[in-house]
C-alpha positions as CSV (number, residue, x, y, z in Angstrom):
1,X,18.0,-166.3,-5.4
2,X,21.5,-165.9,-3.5
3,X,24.8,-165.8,-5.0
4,X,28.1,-167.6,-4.1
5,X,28.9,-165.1,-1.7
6,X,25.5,-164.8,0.3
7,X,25.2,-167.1,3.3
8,X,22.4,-168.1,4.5
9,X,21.8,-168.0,8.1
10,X,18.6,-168.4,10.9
11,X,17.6,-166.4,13.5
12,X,20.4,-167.3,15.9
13,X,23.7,-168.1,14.9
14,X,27.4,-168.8,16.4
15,X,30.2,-165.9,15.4
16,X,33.2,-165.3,16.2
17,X,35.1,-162.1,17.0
18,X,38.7,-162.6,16.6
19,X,40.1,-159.2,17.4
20,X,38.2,-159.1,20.4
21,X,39.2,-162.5,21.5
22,X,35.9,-164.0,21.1
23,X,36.1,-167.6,19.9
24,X,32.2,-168.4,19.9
25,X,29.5,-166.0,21.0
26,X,25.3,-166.9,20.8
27,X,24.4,-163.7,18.2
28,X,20.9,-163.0,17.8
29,X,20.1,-162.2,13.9
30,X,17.6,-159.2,14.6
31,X,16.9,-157.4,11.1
32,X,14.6,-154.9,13.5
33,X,17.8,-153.5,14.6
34,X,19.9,-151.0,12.5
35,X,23.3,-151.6,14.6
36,X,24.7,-154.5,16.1
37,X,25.5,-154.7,19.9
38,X,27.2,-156.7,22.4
39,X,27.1,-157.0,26.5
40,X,29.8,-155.5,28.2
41,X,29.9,-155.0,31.7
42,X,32.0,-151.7,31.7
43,X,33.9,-149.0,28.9
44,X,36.1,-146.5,29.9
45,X,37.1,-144.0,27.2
46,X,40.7,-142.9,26.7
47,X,43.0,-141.1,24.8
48,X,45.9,-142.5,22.9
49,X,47.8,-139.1,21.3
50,X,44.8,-137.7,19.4
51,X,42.7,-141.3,19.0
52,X,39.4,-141.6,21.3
53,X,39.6,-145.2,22.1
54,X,38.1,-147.4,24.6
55,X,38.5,-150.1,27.7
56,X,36.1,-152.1,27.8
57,X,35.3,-155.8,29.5
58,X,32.9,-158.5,27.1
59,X,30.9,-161.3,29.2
60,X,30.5,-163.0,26.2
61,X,28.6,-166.0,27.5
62,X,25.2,-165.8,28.4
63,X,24.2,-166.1,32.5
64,X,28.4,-166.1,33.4
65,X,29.9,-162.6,33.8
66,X,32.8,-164.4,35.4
67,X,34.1,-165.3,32.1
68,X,35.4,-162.1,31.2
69,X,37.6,-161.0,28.3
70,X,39.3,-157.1,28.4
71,X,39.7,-155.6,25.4
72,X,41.0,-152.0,23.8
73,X,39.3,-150.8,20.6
74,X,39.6,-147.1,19.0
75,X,36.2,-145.7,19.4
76,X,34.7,-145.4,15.3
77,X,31.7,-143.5,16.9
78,X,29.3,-142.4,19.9
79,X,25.7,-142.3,19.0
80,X,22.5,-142.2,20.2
81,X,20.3,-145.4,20.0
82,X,16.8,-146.0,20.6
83,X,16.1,-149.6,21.5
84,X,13.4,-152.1,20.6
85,X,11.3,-150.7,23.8
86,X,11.9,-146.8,22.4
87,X,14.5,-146.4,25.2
88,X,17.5,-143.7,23.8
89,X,20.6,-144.2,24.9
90,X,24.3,-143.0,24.0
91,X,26.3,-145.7,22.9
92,X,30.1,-145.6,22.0
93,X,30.7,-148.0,18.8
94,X,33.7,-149.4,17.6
95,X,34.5,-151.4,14.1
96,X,35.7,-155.3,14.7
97,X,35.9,-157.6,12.3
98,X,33.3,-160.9,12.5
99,X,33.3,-164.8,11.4
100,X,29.8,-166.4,10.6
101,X,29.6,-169.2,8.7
102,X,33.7,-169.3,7.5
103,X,33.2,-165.7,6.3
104,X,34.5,-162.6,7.6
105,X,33.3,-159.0,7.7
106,X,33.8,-155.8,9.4
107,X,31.2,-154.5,11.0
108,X,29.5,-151.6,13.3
109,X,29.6,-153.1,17.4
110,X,27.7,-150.7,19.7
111,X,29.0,-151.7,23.5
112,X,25.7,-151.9,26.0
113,X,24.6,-153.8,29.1
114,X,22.5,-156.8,27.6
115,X,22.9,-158.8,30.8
116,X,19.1,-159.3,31.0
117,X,19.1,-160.0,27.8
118,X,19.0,-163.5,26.3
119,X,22.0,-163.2,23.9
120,X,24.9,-161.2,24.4
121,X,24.9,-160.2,20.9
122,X,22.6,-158.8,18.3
123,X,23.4,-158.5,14.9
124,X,21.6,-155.7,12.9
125,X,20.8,-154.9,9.2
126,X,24.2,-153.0,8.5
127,X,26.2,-156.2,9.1
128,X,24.0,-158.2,6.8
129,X,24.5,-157.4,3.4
130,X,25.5,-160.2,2.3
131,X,23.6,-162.7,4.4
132,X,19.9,-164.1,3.2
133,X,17.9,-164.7,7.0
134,X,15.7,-167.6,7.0
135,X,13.5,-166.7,10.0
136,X,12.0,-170.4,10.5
137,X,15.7,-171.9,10.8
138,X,18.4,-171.7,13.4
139,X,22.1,-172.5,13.6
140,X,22.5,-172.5,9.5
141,X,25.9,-172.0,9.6
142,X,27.2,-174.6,12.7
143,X,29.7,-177.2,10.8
144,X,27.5,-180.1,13.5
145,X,24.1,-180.0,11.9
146,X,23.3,-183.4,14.0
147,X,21.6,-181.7,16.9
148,X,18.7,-179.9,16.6
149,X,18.4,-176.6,18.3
């Protein structure tokens, strides 16, 4: 059973990241993963007074890195992640809000080179409270249900 506010979404869905500049990005719903990541092709931390934040360029768009959008985020965290292969790596992570399905959220964004990668973007269990994933289905949440994908 789900309530009024849990949406229901597949295994890939369109979001949008609006303080990023991010209009419509192919996310990957990956309930294996604890934090949610996206491609970018380069982060370069900084100081502003006493606030660690980061440069950093998205290629939201899967197979173009010439589509670029630059972007400037106070760093939240740096940790270290251990990927679905058992690979560790230090990660910086920021906090962005997200659009799926009409409803917003703030969530955990760990910046990483996904470039060989099928999506640009997973989204992992902390971002998903209030979501219900029905593994079978796809695109749950696209307004133009007409096309199958």
């Amino acid at each position: 059973m789900t309530d009024k506010n849990t949406i229901k979404v597949g295994w890939k869905e369109y979001a949008a990241l609006p303080e990023l500049g991010v209009e419509r990005i192919h996310v990957k719903i990956d309930t294996g993963a604890r934090t949610s990541a996206i491609h970018t092709l380069r982060n370069k931390l900084f100081y502003k007074g006493r606030k660690q934040w980061v440069k950093f360029t998205l290629a939201p768009h899967q197979d173009d890195d010439d589509t670029i959008i630059d972007c400037e985020m106070p760093v939240k965290d740096q940790r270290t992640i251990t990927s679905s292969n058992g690979h560790k790596s230090e990660r910086i992570v920021i906090e962005t809000p997200i659009i799926i399905g009409g409803v917003e959220q703030l969530i955990e964004l760990t910046l990483v080179c996904r470039r060989k990668m099928k999506f640009r973007m997973l989204l992992g269990r902390q971002a998903m409270q209030d979501m219900v994933v029905v593994p079978g289905k796809s695109h749950l949440t696209t307004k133009n249900k007409g096309s199958k994908k």
